[in-house]
N, CA, C and O of each residue as an XYZ file, in Angstrom:
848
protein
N     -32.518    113.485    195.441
C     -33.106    112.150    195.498
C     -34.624    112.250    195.666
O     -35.061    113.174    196.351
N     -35.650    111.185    194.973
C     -36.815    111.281    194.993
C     -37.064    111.341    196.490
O     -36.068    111.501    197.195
N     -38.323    111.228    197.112
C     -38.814    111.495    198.380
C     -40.315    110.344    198.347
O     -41.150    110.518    197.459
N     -40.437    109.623    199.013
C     -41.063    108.058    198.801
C     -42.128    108.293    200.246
O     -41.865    108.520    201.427
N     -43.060    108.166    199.702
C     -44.455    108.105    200.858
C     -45.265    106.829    200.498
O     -45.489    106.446    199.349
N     -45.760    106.096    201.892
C     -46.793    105.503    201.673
C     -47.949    105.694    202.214
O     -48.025    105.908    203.424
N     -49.048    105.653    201.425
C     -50.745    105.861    201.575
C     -51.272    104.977    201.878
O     -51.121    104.168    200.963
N     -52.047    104.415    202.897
C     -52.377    103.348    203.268
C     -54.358    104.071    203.127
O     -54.990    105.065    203.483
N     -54.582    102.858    202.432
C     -56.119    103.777    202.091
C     -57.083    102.217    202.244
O     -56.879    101.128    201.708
N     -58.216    102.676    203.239
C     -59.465    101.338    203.159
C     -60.608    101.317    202.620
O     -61.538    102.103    202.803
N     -60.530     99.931    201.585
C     -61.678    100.218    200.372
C     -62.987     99.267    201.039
O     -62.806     98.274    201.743
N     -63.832     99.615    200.790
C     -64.784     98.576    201.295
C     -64.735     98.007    200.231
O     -64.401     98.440    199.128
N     -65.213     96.590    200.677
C     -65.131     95.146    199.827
C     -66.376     94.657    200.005
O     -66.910     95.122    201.012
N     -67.281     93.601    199.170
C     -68.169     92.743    199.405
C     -68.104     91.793    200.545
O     -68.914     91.702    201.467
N     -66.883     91.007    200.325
C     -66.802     90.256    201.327
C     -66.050     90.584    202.329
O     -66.395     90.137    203.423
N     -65.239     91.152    202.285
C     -64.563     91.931    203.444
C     -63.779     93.473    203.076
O     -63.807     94.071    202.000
N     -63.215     93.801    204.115
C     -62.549     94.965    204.575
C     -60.937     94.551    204.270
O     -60.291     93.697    204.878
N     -60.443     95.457    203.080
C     -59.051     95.658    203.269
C     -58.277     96.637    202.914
O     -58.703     97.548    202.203
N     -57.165     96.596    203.307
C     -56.043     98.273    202.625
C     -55.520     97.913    201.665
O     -54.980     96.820    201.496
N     -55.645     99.072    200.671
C     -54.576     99.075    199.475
C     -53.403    100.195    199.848
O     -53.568    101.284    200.398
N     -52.434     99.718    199.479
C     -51.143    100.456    200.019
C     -50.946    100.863    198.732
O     -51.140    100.045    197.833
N     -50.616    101.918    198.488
C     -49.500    103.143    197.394
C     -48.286    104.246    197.932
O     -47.980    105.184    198.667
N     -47.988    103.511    197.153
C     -46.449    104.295    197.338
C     -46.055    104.771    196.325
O     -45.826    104.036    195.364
N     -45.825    106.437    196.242
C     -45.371    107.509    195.538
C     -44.093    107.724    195.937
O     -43.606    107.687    197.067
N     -43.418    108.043    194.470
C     -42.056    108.538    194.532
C     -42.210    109.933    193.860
O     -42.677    110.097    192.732
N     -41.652    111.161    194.889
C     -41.849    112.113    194.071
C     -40.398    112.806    193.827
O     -39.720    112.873    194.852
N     -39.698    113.426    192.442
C     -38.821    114.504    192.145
C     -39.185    115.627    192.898
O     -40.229    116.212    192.608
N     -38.418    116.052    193.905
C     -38.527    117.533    194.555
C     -38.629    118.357    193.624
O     -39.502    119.199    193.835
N     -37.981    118.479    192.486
C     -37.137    119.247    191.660
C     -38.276    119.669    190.537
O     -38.152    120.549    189.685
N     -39.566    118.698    190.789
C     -40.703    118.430    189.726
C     -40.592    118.426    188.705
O     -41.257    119.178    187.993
N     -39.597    117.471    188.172
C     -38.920    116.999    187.132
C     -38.872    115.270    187.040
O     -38.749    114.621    188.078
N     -38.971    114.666    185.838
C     -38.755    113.054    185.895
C     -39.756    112.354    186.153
O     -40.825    112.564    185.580
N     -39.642    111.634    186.831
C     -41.211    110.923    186.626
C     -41.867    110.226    188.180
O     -41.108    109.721    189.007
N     -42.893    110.281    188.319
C     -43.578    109.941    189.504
C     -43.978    108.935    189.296
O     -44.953    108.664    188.595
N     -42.984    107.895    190.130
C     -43.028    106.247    190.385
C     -43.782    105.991    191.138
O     -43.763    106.497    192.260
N     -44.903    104.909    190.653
C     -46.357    104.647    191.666
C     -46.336    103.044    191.955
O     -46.051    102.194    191.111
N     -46.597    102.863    192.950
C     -46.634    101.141    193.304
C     -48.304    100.996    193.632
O     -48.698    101.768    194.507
N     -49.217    100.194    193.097
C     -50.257    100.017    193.893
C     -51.229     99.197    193.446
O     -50.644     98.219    192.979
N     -52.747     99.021    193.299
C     -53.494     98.626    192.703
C     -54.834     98.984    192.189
O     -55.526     99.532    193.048
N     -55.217     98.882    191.409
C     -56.190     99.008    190.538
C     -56.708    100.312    190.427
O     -55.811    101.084    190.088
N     -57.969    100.956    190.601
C     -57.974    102.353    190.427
C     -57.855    102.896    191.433
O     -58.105    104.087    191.247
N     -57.510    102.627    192.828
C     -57.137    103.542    193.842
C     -55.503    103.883    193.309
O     -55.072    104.868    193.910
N     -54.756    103.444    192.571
C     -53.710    103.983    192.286
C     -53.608    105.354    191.465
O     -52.703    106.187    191.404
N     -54.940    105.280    190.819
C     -55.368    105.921    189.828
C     -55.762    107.402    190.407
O     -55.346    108.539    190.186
N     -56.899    106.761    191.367
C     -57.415    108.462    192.312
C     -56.197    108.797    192.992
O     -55.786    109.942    192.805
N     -55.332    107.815    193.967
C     -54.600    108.866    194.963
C     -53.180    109.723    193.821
O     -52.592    110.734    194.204
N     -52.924    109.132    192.644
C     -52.029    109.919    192.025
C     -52.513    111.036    191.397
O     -51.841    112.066    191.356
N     -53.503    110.960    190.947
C     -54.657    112.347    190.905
C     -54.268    113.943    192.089
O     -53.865    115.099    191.967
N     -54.790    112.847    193.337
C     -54.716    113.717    194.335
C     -53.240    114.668    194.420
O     -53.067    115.875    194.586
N     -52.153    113.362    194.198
C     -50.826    113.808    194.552
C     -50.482    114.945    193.623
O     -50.347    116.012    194.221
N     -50.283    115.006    192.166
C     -50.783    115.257    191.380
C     -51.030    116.848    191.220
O     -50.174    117.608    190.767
N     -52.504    117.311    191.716
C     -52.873    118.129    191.703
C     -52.390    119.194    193.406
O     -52.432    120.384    193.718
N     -51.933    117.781    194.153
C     -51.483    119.095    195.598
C     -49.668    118.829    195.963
O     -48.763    119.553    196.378
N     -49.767    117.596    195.603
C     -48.008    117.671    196.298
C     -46.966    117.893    194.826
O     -45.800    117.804    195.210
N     -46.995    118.023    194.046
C     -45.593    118.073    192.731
C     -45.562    119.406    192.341
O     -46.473    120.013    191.778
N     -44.462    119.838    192.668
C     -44.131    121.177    192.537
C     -43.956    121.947    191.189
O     -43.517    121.429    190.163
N     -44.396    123.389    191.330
C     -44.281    123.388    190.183
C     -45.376    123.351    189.285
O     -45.250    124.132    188.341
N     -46.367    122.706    189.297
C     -47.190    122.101    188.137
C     -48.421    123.460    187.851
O     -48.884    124.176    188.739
N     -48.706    123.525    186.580
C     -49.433    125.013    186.084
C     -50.908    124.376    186.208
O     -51.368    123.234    186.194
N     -51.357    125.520    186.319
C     -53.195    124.245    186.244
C     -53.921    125.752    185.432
O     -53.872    126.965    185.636
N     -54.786    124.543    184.120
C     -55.513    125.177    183.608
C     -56.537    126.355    183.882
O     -57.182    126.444    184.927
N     -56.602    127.110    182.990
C     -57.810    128.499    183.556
C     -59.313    127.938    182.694
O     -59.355    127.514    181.539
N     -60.247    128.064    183.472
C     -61.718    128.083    183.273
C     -62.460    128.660    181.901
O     -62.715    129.836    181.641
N     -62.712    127.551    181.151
C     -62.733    127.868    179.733
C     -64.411    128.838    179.562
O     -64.767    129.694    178.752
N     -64.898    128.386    180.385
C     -66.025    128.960    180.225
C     -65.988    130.956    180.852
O     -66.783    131.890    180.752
N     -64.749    130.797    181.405
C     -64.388    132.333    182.214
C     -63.612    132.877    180.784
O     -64.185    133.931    180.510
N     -63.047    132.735    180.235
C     -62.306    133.095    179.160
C     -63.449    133.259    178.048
O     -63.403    134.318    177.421
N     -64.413    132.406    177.735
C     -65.415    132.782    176.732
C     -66.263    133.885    177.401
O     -66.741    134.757    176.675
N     -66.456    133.906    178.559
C     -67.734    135.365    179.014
C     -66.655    136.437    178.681
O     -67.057    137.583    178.480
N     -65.426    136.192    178.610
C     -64.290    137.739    178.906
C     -64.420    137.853    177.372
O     -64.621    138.999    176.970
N     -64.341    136.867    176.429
C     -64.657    137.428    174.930
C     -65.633    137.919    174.427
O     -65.750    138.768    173.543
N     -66.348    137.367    175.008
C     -68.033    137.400    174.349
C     -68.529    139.142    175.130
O     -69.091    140.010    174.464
N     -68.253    139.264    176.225
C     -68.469    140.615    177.072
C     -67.818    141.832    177.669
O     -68.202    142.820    178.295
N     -66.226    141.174    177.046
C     -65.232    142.179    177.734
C     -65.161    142.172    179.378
O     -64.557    143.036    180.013
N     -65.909    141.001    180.010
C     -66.086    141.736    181.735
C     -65.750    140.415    182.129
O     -66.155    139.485    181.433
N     -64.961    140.160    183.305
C     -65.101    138.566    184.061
C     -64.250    139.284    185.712
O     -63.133    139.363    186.223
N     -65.161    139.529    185.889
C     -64.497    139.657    187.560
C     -64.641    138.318    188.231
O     -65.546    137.527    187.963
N     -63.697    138.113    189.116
C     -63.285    137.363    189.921
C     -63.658    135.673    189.379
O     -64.378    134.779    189.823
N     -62.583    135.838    187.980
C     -62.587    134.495    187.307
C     -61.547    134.073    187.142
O     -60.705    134.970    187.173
N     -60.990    132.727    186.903
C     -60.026    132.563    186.668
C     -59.847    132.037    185.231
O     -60.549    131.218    184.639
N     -58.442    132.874    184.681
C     -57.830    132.951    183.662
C     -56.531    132.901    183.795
O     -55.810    133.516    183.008
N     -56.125    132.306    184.612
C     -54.873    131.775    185.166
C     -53.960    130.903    183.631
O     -54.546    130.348    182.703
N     -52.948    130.992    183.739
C     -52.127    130.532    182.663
C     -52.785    130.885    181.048
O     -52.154    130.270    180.189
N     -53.684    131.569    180.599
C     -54.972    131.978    179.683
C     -53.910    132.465    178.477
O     -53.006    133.226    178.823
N     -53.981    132.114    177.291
C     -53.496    132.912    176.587
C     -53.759    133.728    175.707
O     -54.166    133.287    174.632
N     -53.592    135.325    175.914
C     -54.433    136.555    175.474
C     -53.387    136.851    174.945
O     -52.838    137.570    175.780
N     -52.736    136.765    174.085
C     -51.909    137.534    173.709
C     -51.877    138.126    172.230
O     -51.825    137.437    171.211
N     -51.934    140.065    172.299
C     -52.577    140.192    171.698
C     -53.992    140.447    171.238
O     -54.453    140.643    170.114
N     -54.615    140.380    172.576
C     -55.791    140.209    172.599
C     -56.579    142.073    172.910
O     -56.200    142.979    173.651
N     -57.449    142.001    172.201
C     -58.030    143.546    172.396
C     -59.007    143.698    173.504
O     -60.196    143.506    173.251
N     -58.578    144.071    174.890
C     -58.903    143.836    175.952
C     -59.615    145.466    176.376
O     -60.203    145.704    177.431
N     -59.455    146.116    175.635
C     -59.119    147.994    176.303
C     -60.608    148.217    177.082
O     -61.641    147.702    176.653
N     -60.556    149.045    178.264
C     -61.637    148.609    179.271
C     -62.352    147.501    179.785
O     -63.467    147.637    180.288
N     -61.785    146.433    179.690
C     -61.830    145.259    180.163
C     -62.479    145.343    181.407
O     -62.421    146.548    181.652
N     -63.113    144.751    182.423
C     -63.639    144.576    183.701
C     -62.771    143.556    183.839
O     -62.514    142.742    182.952
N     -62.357    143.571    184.815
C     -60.953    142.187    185.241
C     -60.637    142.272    186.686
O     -59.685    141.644    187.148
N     -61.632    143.254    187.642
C     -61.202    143.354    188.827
C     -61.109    141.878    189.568
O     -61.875    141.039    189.093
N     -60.182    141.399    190.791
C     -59.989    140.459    191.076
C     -60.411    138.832    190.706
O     -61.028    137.868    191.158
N     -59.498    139.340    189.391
C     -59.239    137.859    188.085
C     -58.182    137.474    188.489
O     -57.426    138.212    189.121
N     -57.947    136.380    188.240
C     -56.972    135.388    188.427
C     -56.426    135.313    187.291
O     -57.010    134.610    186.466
N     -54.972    136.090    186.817
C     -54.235    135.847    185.652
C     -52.786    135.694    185.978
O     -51.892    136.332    185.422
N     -52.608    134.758    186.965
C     -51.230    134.473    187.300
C     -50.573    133.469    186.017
O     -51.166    132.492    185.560
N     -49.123    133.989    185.530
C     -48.674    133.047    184.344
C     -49.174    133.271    182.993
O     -48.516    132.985    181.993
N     -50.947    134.050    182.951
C     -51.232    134.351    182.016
C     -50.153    134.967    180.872
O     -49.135    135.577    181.201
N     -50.447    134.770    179.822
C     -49.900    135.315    178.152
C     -50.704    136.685    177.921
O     -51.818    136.623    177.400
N     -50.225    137.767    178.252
C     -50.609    139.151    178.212
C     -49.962    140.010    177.081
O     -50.317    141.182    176.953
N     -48.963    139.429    176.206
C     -47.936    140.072    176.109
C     -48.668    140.786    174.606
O     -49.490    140.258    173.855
N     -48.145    141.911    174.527
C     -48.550    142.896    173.215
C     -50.426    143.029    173.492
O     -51.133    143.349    172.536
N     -50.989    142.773    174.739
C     -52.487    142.701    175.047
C     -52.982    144.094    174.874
O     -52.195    144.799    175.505
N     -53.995    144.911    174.271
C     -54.363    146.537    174.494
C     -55.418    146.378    175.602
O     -56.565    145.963    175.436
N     -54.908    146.733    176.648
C     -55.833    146.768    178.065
C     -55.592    148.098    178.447
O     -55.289    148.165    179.638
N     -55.615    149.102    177.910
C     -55.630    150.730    178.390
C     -56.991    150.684    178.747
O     -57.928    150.267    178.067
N     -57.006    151.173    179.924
C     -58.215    151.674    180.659
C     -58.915    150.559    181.473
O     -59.966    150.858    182.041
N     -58.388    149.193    181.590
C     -59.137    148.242    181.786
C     -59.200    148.538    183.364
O     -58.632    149.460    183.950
N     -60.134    147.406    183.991
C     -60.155    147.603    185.305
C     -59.435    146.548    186.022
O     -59.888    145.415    185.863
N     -58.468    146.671    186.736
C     -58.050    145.188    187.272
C     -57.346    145.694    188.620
O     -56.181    145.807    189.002
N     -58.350    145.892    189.043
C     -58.224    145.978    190.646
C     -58.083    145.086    191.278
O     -59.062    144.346    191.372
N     -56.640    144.648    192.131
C     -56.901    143.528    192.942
C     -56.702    142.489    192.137
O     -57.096    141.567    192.850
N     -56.274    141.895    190.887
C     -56.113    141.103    189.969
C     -55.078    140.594    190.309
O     -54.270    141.392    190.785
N     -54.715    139.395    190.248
C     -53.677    138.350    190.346
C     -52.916    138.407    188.862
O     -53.413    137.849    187.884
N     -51.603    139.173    188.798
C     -51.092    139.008    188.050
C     -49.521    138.345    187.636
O     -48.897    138.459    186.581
N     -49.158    137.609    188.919
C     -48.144    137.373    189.160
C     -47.588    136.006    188.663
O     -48.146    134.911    188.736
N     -45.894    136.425    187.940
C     -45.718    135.922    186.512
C     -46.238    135.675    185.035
O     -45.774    134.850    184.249
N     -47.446    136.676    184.774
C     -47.786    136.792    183.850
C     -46.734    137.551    182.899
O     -45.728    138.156    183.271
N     -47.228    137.365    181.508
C     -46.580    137.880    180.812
C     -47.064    139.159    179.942
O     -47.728    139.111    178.907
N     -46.661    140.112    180.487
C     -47.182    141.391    179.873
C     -46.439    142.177    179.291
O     -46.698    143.342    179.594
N     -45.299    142.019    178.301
C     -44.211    142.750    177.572
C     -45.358    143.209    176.598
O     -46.472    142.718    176.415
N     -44.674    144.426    175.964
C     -45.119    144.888    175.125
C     -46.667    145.524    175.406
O     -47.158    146.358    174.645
N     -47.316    145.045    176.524
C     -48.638    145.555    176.604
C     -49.072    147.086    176.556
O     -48.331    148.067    176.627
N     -50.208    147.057    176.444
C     -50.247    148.685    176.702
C     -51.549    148.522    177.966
O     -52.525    147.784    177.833
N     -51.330    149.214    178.923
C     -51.853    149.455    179.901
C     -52.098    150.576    180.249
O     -52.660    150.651    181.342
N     -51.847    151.710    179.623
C     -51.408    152.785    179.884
C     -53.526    153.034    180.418
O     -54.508    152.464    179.944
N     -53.425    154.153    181.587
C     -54.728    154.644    182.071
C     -55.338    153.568    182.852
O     -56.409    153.674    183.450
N     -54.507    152.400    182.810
C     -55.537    151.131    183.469
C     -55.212    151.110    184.927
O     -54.317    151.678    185.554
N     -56.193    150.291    185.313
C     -56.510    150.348    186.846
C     -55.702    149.308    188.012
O     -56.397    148.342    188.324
N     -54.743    149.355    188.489
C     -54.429    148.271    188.816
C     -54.027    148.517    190.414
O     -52.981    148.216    190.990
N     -55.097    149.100    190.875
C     -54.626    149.486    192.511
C     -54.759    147.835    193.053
O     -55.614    146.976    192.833
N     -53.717    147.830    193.722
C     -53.643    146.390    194.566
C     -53.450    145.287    193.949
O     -53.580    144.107    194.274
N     -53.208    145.674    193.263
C     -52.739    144.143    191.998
C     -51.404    143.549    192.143
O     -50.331    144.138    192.266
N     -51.643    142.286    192.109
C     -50.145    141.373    192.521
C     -49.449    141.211    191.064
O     -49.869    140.345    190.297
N     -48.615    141.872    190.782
C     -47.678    141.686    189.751
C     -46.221    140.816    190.032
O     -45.275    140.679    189.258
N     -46.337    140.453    190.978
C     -44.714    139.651    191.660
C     -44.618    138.632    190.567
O     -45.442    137.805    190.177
N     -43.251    138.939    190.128
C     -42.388    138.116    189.531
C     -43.182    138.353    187.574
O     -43.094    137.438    186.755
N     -43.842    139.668    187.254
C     -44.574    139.648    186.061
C     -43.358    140.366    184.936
O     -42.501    141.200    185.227
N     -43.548    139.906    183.966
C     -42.975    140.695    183.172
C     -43.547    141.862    182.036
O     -44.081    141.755    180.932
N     -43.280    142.649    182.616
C     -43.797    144.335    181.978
C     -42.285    144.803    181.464
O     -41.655    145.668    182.073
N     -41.883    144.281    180.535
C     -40.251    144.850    179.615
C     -41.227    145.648    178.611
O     -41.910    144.921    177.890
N     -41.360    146.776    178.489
C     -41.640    147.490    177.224
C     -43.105    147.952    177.279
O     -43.519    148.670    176.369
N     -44.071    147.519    178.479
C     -45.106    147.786    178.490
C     -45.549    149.148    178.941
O     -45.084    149.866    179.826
N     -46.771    149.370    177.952
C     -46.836    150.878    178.648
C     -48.066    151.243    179.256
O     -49.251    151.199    178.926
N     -47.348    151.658    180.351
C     -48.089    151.587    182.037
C     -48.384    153.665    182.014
O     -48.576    154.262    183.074
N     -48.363    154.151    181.119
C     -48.434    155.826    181.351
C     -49.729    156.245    181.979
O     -50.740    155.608    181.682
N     -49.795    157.111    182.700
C     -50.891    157.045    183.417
C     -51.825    155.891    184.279
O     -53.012    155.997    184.589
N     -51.202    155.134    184.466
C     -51.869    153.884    185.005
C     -51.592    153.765    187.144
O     -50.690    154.181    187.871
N     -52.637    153.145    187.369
C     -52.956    153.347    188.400
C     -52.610    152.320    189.422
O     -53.462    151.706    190.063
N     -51.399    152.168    189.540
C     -50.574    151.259    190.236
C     -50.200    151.419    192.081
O     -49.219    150.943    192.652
N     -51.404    152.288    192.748
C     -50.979    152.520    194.127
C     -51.886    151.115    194.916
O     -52.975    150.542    194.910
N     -50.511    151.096    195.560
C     -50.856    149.864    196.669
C     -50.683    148.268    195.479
O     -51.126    147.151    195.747
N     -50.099    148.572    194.504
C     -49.301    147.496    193.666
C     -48.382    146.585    194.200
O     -47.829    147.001    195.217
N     -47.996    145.284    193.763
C     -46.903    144.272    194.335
C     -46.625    144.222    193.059
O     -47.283    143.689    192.164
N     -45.124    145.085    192.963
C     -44.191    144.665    191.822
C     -43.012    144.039    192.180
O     -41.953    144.083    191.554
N     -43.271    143.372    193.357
C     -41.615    142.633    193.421
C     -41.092    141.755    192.499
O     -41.690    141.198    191.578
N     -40.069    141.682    192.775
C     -38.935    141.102    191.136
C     -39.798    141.370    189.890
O     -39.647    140.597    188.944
N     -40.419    142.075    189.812
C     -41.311    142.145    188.365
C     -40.122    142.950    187.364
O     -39.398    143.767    187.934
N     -39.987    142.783    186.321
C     -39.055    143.231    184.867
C     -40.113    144.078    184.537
O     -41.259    143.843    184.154
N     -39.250    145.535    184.851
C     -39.722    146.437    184.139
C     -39.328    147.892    182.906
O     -39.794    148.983    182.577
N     -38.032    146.872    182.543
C     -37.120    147.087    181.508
C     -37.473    148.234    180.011
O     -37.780    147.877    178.874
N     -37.357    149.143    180.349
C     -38.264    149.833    178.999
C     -39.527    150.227    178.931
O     -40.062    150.547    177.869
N     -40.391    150.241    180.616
C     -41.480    149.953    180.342
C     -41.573    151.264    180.436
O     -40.538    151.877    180.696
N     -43.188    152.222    180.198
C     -43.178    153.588    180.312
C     -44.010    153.634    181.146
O     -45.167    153.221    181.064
N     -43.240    154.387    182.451
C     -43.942    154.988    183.313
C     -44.406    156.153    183.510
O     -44.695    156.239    184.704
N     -44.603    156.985    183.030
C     -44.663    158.586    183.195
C     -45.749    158.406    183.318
O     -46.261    157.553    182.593
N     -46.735    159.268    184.474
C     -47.735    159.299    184.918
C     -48.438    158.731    185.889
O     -49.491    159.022    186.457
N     -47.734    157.944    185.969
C     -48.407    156.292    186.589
C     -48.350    156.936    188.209
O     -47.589    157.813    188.619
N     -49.655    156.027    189.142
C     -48.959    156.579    189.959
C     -48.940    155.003    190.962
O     -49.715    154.059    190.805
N     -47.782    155.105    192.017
C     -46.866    154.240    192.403
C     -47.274    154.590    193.907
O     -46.683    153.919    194.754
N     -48.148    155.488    194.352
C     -48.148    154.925    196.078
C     -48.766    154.204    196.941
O     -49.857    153.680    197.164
N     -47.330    154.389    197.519
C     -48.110    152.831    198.014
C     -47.533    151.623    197.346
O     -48.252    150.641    197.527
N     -46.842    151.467    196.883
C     -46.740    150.585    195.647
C     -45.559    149.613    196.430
O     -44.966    150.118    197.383
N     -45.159    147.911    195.921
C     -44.356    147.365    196.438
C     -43.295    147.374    195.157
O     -43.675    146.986    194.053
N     -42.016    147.818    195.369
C     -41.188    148.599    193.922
C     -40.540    146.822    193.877
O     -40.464    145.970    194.762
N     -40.240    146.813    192.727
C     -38.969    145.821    192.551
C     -38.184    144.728    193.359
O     -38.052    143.504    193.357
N     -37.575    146.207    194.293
C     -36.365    145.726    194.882
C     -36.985    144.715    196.330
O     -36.359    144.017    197.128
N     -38.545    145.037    196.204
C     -39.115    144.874    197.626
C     -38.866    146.557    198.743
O     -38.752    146.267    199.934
N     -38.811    147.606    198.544
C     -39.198    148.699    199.104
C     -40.421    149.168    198.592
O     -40.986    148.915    197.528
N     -40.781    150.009    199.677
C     -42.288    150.807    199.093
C     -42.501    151.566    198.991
O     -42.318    152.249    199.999
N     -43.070    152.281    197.821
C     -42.797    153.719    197.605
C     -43.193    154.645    198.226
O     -43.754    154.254    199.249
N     -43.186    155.709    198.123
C     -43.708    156.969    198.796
C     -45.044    157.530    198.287
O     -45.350    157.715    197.109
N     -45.782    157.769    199.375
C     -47.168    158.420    199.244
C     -46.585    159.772    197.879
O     -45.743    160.671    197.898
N     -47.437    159.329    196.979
C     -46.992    160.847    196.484
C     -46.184    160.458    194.619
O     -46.020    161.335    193.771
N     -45.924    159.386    194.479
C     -45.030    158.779    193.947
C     -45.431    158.574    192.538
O     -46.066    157.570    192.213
N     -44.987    159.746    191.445
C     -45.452    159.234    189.810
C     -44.502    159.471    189.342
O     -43.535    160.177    189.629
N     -45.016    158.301    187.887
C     -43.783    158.203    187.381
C     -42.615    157.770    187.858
O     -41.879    158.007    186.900
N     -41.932    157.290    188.696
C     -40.948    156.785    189.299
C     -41.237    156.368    190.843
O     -41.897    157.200    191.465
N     -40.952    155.528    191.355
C     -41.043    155.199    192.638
C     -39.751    156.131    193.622
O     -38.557    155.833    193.651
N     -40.311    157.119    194.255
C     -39.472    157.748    195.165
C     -39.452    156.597    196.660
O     -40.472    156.456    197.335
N     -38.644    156.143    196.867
C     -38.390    155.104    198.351
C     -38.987    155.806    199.317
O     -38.850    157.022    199.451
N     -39.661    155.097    200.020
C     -40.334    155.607    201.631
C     -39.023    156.022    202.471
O     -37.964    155.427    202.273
N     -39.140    157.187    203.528
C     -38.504    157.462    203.726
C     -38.146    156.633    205.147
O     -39.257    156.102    205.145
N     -37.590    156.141    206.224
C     -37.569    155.421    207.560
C     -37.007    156.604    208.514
O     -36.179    157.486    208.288
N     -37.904    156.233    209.870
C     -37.605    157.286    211.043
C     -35.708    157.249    210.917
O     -35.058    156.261    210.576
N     -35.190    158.491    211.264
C     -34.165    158.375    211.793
C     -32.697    158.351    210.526
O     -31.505    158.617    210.683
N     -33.636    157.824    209.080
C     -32.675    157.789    207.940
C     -31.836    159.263    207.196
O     -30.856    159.426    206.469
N     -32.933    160.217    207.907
C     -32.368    161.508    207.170
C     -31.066    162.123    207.701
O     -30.290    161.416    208.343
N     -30.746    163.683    207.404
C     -29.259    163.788    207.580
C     -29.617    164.510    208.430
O     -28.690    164.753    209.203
N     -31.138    165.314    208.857
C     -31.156    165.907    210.034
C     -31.011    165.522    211.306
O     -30.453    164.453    211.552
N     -31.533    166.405    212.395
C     -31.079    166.252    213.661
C     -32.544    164.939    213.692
O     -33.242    164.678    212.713
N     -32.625    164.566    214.511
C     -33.760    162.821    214.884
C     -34.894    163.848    215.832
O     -34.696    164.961    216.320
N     -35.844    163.174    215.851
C     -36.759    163.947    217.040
C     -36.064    164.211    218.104
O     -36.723    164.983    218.802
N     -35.198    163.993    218.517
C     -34.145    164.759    220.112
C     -33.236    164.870    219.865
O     -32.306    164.082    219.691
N     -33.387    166.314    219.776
C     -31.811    167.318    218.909
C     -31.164    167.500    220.136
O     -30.110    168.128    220.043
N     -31.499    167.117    221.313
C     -30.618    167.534    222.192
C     -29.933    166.554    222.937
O     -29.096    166.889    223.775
């Protein structure tokens, strides 16, 4: 069932002081339609507001002018390119350290060697990419899809790959420590090419620090 708020908001007037009341109906589900009761353009700004902070769900455009410096120069640190669609795009040494490409369209992208340290990449779409040699220490990949992408040699320690699809992708080389794997475990210092699991006090088959 929708979920119904009222905004009680005071406009100054010429001749006097009064409230315009709005009342929003919102879909939890952020689906269907957002039923507005109110008047004139304060109905207009506070559904704006609602809009852009309370409806779930909703994608918000990436910075067109951040997407033209990344063409025009290959470099955009700490821009957003959020939902951006590169796909395909000849990216290879890219400067991209802490960019905002959450949701981004990555997919079949040549970013070998690029730099994206610390980059927001979570739910982007990066199948097919090639990444291979690229930089991605500390990079949020949660929930990204890398099916087929190739990550060989690439520099994935201290990575967030939770629920990320990494179906086919090629790892050999890569290195993973530090890394947040899949399942939500973290790999082991030491860790290429495959995520070896951290090990926990007390998990092994030996005797525990007090063998006696």
């Amino acid at each position: 069932m929708p979920r119904c708020g009222i905004w009680v908001i005071k406009v100054p007037d010429v001749e006097k002081s009064r409230s315009e009341f709005l009342t929003v109906c919102i879909n939890p589900s952020g689906r269907g339609r957002v039923a507005v009761k109110g008047n004139n353009m304060i109905s207009v700004l506070c559904l704006t507001f609602v809009v852009l902070f309370l409806v779930p769900g909703m994608s918000y455009p990436f910075a067109q002018k951040d997407l033209d410096k990344l063409k025009a120069s290959g470099e955009c640190t700490w821009c957003d390119l959020q939902n951006a669609d590169l796909a395909g795009t000849q990216l290879s040494g890219a400067k991209l350290s802490n960019t905002t490409l959450s949701g981004a369209n990555l997919s079949r992208a040549i970013l070998s060697g690029a730099d994206l340290t610390s980059a927001r990449l979570s739910r982007a779409n990066l199948s097919g990419a090639n990444l291979s040699s690229a930089y991605l220490h500390g990079a949020n990949l949660r929930d990204a899809n890398l099916s087929k992408a190739n990550l060989s040699g690439a520099n994935l320690s201290g990575a967030n790959l939770s629920y990320a699809t990494l179906s086919g992708a090629d790892l050999s080389g890569a290195d993973l420590s530090g890394a947040l794997w899949t399942d939500g475990t973290k790999c082991a210092e030491g860790s290429t090419g495959e995520c070896k699991k951290e090990s926990r006090p007390g998990s092994g088959s030996g005797p525990g620090p007090f063998p006696f």
